[in-house]
KOLTIDO-35876 format. One record per residue (C-alpha): residue in one letter; x, y negated, z. Coordinates in pm, 1 decimal. Example, Ala and Ser with C-alpha at 12.3 -4.5 7.8 and 13.67 -1.06 7.14 Angstrom:
BEGIN
(vexmi 'A' (1230.0 450.0 780.0)) (vexmi 'S' (1367.0 106.0 714.0)) 
END
This chain:
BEGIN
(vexmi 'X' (1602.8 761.0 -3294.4)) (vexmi 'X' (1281.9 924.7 -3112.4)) (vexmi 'X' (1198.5 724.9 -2765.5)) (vexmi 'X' (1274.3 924.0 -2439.2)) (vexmi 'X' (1013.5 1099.4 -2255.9)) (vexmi 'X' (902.8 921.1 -1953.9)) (vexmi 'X' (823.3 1108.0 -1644.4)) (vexmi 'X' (615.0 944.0 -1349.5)) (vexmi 'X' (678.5 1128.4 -1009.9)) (vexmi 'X' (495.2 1123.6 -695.8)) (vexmi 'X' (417.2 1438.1 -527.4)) (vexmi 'X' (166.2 1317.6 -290.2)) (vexmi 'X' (-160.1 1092.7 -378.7)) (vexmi 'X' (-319.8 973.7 -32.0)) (vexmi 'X' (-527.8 719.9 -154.8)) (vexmi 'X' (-368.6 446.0 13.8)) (vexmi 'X' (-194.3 91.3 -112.2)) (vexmi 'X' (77.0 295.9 -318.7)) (vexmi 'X' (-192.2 499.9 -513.5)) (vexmi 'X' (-404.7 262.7 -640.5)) (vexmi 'X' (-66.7 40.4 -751.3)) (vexmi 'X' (-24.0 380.7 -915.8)) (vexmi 'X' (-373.0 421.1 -1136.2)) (vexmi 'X' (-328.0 41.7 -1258.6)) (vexmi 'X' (52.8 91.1 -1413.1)) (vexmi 'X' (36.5 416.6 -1494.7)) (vexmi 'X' (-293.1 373.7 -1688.7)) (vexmi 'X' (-181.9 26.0 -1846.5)) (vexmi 'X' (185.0 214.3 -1903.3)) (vexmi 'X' (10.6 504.4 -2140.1)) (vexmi 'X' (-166.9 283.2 -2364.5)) (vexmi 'X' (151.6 136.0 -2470.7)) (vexmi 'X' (396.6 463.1 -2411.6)) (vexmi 'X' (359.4 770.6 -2592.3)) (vexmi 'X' (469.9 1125.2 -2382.7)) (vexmi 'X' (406.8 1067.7 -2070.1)) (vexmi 'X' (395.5 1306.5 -1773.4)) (vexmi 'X' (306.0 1285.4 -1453.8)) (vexmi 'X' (430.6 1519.1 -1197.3)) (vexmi 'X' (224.3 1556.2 -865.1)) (vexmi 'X' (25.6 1824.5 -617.9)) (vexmi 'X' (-292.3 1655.6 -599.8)) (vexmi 'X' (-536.6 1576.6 -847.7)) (vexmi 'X' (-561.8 1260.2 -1035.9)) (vexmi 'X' (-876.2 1199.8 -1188.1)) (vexmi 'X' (-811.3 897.3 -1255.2)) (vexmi 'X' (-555.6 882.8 -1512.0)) (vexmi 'X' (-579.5 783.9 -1854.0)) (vexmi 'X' (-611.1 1087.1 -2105.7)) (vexmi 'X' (-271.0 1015.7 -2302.8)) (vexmi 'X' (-115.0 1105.7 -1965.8)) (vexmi 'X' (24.8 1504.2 -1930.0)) (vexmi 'X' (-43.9 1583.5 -1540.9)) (vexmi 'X' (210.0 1869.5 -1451.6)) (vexmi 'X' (102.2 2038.0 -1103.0)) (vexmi 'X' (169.4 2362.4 -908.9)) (vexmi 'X' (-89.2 2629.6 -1033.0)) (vexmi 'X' (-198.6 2731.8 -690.4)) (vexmi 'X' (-396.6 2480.9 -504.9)) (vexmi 'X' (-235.2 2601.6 -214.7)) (vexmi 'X' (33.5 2266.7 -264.2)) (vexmi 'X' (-244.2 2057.5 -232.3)) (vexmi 'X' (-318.7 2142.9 140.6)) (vexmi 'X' (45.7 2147.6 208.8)) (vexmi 'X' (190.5 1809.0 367.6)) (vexmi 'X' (456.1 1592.7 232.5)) (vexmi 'X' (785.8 1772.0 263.8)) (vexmi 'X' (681.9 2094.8 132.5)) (vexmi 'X' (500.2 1874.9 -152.1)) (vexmi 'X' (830.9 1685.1 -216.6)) (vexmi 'X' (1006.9 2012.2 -248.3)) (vexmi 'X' (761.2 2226.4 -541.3)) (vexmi 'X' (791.0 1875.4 -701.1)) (vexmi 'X' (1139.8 1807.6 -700.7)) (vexmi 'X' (1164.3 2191.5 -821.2)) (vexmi 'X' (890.4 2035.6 -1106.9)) (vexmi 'X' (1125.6 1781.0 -1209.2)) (vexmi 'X' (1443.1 1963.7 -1234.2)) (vexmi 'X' (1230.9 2167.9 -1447.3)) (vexmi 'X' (1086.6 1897.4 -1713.8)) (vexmi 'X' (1438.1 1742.7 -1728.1)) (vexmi 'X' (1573.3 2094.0 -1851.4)) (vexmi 'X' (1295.5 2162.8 -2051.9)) (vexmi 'X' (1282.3 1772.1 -2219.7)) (vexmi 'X' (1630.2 1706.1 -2194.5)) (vexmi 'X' (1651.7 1334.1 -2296.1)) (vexmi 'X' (1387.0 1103.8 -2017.2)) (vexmi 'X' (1354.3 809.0 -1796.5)) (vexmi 'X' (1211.5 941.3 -1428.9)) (vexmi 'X' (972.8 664.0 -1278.6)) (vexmi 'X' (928.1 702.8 -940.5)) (vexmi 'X' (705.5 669.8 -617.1)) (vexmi 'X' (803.3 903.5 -402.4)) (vexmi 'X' (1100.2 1072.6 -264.7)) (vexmi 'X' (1314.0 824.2 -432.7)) (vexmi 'X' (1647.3 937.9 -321.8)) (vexmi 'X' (1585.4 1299.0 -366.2)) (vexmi 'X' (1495.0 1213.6 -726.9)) (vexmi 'X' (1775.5 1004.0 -771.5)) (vexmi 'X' (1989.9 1269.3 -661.6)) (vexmi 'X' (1799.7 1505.9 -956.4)) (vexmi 'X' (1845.7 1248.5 -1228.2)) (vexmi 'X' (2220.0 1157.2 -1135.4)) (vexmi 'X' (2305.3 1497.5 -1161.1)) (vexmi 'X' (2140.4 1533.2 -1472.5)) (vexmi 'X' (2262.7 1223.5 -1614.7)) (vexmi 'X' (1916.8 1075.3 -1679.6)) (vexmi 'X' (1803.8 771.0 -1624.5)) (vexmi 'X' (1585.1 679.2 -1336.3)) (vexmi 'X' (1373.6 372.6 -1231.4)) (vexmi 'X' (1229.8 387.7 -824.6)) (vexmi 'X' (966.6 176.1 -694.2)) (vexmi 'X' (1036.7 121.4 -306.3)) (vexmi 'X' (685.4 72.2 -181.8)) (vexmi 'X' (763.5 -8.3 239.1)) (vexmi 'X' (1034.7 -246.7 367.6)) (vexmi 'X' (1368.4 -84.9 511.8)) (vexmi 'X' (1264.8 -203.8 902.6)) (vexmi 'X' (1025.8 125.0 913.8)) (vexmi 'X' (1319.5 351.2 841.9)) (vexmi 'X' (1664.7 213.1 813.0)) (vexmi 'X' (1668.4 122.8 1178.2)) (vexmi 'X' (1935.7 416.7 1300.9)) (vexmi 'X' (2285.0 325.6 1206.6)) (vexmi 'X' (2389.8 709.0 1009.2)) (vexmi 'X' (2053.9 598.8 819.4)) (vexmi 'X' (2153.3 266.2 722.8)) (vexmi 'X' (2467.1 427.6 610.2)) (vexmi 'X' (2375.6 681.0 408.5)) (vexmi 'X' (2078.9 460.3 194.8)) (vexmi 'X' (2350.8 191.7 196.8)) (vexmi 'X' (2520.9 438.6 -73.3)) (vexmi 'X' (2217.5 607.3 -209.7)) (vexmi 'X' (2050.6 265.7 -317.2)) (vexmi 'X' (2369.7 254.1 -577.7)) (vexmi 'X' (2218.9 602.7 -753.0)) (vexmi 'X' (1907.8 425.4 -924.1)) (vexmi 'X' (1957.2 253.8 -1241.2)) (vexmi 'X' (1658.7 21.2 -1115.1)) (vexmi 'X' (1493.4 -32.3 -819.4)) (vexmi 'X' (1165.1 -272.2 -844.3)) (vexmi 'X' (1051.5 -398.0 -512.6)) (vexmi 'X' (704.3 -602.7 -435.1)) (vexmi 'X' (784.0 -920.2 -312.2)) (vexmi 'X' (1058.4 -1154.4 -275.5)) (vexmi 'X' (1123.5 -1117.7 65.7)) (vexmi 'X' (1164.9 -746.1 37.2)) (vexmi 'X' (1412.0 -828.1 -268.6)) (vexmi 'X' (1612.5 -1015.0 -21.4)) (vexmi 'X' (1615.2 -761.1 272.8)) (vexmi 'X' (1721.8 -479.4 26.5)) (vexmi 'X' (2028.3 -734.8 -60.1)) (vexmi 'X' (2091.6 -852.6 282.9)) (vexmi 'X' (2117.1 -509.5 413.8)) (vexmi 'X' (2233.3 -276.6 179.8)) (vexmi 'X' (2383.5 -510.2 -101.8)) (vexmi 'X' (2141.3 -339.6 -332.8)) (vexmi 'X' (1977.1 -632.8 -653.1)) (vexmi 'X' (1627.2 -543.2 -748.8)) (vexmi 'X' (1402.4 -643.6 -930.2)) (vexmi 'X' (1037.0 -775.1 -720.3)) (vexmi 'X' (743.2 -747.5 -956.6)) (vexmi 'X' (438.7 -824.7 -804.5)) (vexmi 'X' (134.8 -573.4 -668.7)) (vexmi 'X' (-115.5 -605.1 -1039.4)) (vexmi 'X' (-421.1 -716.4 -871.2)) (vexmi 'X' (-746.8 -599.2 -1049.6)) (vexmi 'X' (-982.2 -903.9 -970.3)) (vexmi 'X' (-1227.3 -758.0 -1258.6)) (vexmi 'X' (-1273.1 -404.5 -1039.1)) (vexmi 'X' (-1332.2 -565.2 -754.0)) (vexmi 'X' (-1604.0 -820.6 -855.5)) (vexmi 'X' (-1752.4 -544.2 -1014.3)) (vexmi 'X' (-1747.6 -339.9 -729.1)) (vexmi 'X' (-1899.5 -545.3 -475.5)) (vexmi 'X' (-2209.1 -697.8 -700.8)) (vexmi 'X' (-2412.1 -471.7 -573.0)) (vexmi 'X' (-2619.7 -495.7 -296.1)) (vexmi 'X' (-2504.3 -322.3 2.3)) (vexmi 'X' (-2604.1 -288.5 349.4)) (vexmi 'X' (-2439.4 -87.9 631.4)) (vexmi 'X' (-2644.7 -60.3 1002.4)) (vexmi 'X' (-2325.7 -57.6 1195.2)) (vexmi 'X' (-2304.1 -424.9 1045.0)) (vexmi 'X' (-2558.7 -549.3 979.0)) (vexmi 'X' (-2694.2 -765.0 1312.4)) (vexmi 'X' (-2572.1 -1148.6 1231.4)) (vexmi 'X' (-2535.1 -1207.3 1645.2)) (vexmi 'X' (-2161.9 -987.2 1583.7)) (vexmi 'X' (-1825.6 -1121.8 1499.0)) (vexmi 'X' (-1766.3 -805.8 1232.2)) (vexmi 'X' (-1362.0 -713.6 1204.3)) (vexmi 'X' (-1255.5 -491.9 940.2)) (vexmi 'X' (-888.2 -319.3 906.3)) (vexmi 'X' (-847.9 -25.9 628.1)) (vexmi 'X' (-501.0 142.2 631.1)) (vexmi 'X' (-407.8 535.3 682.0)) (vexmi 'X' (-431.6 648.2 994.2)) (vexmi 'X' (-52.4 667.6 1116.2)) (vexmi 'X' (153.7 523.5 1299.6)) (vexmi 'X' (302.4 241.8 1049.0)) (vexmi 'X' (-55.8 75.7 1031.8)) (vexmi 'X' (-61.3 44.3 1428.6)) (vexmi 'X' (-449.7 55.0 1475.8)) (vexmi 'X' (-387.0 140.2 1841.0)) (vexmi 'X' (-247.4 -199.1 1874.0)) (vexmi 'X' (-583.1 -391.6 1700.6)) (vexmi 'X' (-817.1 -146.1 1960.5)) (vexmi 'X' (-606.4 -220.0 2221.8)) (vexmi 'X' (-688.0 -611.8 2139.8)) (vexmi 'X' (-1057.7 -597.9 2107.7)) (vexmi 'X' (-1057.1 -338.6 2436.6)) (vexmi 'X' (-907.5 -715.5 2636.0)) (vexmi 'X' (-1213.8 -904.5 2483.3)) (vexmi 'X' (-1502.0 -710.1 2508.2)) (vexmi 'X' (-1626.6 -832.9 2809.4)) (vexmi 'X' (-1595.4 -1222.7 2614.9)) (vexmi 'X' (-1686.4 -1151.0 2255.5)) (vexmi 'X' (-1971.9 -1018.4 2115.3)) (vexmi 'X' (-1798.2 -809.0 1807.0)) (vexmi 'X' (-1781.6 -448.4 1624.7)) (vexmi 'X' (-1491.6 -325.5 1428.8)) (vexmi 'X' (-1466.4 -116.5 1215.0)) (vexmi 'X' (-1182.8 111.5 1067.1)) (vexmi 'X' (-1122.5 286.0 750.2)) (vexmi 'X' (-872.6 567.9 629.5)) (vexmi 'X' (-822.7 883.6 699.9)) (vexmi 'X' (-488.5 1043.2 895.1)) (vexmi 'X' (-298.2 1191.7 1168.0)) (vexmi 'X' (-411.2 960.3 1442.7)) (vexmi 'X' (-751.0 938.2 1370.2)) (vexmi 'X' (-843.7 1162.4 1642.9)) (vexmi 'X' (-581.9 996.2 1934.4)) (vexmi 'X' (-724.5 637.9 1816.3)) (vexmi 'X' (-1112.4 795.0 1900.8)) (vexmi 'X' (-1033.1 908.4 2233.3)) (vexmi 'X' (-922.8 538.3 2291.5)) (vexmi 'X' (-1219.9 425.5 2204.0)) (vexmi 'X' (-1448.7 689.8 2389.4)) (vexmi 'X' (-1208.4 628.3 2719.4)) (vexmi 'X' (-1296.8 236.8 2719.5)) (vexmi 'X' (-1666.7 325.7 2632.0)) (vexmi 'X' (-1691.0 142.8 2325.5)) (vexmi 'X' (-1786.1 373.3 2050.0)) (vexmi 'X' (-2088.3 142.3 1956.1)) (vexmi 'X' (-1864.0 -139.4 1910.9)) (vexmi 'X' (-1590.2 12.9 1708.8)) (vexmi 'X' (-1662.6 303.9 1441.2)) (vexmi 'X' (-1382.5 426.5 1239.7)) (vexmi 'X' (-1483.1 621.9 900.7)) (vexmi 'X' (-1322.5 814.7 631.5)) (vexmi 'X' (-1161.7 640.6 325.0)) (vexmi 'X' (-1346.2 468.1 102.1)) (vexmi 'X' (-1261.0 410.4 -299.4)) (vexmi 'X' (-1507.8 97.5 -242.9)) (vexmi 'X' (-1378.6 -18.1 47.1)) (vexmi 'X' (-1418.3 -405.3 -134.8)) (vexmi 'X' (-1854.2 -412.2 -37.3)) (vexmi 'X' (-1779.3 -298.8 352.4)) (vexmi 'X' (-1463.4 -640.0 388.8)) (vexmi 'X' (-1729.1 -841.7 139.1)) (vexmi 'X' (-2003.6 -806.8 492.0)) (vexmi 'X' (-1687.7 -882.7 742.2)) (vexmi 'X' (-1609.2 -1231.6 907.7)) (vexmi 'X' (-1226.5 -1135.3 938.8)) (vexmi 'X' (-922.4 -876.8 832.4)) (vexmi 'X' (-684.8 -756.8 1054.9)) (vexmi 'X' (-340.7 -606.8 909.0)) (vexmi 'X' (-180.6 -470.9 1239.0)) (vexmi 'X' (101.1 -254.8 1035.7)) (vexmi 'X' (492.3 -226.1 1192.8)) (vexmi 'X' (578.4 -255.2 842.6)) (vexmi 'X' (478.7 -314.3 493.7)) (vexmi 'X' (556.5 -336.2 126.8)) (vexmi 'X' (294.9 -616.6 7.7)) (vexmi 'X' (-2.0 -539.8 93.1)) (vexmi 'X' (-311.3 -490.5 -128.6)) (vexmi 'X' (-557.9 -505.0 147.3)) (vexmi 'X' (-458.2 -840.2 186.1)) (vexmi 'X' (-439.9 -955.1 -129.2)) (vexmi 'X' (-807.9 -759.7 -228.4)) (vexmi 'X' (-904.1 -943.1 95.7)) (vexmi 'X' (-788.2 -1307.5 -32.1)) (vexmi 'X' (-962.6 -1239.1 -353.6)) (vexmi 'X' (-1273.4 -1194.7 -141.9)) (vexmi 'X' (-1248.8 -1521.9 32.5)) (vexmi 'X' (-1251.5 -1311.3 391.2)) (vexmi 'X' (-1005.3 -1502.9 672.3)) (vexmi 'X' (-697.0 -1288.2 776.0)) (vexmi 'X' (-496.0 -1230.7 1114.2)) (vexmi 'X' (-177.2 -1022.5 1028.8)) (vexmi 'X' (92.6 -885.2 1236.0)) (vexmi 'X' (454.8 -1068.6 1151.3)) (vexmi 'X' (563.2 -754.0 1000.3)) (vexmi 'X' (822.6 -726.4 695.1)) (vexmi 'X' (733.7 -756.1 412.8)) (vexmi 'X' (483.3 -904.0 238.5)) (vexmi 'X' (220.0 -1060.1 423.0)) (vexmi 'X' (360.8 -1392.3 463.3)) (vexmi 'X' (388.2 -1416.9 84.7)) (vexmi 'X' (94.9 -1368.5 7.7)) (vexmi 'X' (-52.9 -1577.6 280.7)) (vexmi 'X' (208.0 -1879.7 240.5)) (vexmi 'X' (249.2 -1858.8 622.0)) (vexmi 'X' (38.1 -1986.6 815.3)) (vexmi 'X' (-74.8 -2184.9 581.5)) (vexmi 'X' (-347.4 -1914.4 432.6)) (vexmi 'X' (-404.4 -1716.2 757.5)) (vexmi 'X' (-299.7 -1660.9 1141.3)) (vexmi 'X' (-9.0 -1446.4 1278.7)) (vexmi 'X' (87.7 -1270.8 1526.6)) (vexmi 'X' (369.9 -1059.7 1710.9)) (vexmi 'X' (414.3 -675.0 1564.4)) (vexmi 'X' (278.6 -463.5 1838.6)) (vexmi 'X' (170.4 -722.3 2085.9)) (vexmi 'X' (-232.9 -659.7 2138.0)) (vexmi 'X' (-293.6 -939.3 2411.3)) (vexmi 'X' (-117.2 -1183.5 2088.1)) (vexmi 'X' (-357.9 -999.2 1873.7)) (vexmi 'X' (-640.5 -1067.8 2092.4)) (vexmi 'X' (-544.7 -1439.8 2141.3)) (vexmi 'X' (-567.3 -1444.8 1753.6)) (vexmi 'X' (-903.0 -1313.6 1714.9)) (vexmi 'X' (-1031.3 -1528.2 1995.0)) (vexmi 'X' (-904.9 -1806.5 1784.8)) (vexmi 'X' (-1032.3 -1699.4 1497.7)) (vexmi 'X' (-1409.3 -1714.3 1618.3)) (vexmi 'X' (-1383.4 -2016.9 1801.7)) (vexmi 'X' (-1238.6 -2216.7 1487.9)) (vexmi 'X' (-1420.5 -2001.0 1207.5)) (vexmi 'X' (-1364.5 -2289.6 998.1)) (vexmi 'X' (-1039.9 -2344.2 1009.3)) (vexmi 'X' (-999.2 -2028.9 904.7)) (vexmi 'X' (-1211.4 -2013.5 619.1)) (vexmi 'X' (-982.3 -2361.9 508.9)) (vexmi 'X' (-685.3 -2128.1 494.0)) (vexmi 'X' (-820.6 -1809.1 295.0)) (vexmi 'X' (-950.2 -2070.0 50.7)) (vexmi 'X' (-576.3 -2258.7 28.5)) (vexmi 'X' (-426.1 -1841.5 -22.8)) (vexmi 'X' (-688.7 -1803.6 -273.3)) (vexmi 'X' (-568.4 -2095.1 -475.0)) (vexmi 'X' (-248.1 -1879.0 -505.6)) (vexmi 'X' (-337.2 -1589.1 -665.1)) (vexmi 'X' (-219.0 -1612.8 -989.5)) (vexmi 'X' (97.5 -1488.7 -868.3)) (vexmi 'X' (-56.2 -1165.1 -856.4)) (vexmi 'X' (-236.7 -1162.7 -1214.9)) (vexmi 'X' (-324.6 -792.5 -1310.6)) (vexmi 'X' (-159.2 -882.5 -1694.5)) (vexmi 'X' (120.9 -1022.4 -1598.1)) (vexmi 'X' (274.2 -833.6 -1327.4)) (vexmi 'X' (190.8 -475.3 -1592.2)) (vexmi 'X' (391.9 -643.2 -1872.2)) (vexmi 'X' (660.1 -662.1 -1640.5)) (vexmi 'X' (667.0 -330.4 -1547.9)) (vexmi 'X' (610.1 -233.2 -1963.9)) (vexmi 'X' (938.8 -466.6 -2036.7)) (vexmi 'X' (1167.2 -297.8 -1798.3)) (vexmi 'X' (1061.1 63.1 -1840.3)) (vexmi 'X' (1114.0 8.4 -2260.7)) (vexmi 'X' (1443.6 -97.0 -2191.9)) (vexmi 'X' (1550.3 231.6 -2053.2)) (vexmi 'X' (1291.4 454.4 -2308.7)) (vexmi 'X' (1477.9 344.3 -2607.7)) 
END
């Protein structure tokens, strides 16, 4: 009997967390799958050559945001289902919508939920409605235990959590060269580094809003990167309080690893997560951590408080407390990165892809 075709769907490649979990299985996935597609409305240079990219014609998608790029790609997928008849749909993005697709199709579909449920599900006709559309999926993988257990707690859905495939052989490579940048350079500066798109669910308005309460007592520069919506509310912020030569937010950066390697801490100020890679990229790098409380993720990768400092979601004069701390007990802090370090085999590149390669052969043959 001739294997299914698998299709990989994910309409919109930003560049963030999601996308580069993206390059690693996909890649990994086509040297062990054969007909594989990948339907999208951005480019992906990255991809391995075994992998068929189907995309609108026009570039005019591209520019288009994410609901119109949804829609051309659901169209996209209703059309590779007709047209291959017999596959397994692997999805990133508009998980529901696909499952929808597939169900009425009768294919099979696998969805990757990247963000925990407390950045959406918080309105009660929500909660509702996912609480029956979590039952389409013939698989939902999840990436970390805690967000395993939230999607059980509150919607009764089991999935499977198979852990973010960190690539510690990228990174070392990447940051082996020399590299320095002005804005960071003078040693007298306590150098902060958050990178995260530039909406709302990464809350950099909260992290300015802390360093604004200790500028007049700590001698520090931030710096941001990503790009998004906000980037342009965030700056007037930062011009209001006059502090443009301490904080400098720039555009995202595909080696974002040599700008944390120069930092003396991380901040992770989202509302929400799924498991963060800037966290774990940021362990690997031995560079101390302060991260919101936020579900899920960062206190698994962290072990608590054990491997860095927390504090409350949204609270800024918390936040600043934190950093505060931070400097004044720089050791400390470098004692708990080390002990998260020591963990990191959870998240081995090789065996968090076989994972993935087990489960979607089940549902291929």
């Amino acid at each position: 009997m001739k294997n299914k075709n698998l299709i990989i769907f994910i309409p919109s490649i930003e560049g963030g967390g999601v996308e580069k979990n993206l390059f690693i299985i996909t890649n990994y996935l086509s040297k062990n799958i054969n007909n594989i597609s990948l339907i999208t409305c951005d480019d992906y240079k990255e991809r391995s050559n075994n992998i068929n990219l189907v995309k609108p014609k026009s570039r005019f998608w591209k520019l288009q945001g994410r609901k119109l790029k949804y829609l051309i790609c659901l169209i996209l997928l209703i059309k590779q289902i007709i047209i291959k008849k017999d596959v397994v749909v692997f999805s990133f993005q508009a998980n529901l919508y696909a499952s929808l697709i597939c169900k009425f199709f009768n294919q099979k579909i696998i969805i990757r939920a990247n963000s925990s449920s407390s950045g959406w599900s918080n309105n009660f006709i929500k909660r509702i409605i996912f609480y029956w559309l979590f039952k389409l999926p013939d698989e939902i993988i999840v990436n970390s235990k805690e967000f395993r257990n939230e999607l059980k707690s509150k919607f009764n859905v089991l999935s499977k959590y198979i852990y973010n495939p960190l690539d510690k052989e990228k990174i070392t490579s990447l940051t082996k060269k020399k590299f320095s940048y002005n804005f960071l350079k003078k040693k007298q500066y306590f150098k902060i580094i958050s990178i995260g798109r530039l909406v709302d669910q990464k809350d950099h308005l909260t992290l300015i809003n802390a360093v604004i309460l200790l500028k007049k007592i700590l001698n520090f520069k931030l710096l941001i990167i990503g790009n998004g919506k906000n980037k342009e509310k965030l700056q007037k912020v930062i011009n209001k309080n006059k502090l443009s030569k301490s904080i400098k937010i720039i555009n995202f950066q595909k080696n974002a690893y040599k700008f944390i390697k120069i930092c003396d801490l991380f901040v992770l100020s989202s509302k929400y997560e799924g498991l963060p890679n800037v966290l774990l990229e940021s362990t690997f790098l031995k560079i101390p951590i302060i991260s919101s409380d936020c579900k899920t993720g960062p206190k698994e990768i962290l072990l608590g408080n054990k491997g860095g400092v927390f504090f409350k979601t949204g609270h800024s004069k918390d936040l600043a407390k934190k950093i505060l701390y931070s400097k004044n007990n720089y050791r400390i802090m470098k004692k708990k990165i080390n002990y998260a370090f020591k963990f990191l085999h959870r998240f081995d590149e090789k065996k968090n892809l076989k994972k993935y390669l087990k489960l979607i052969n089940f549902y291929l043959k």
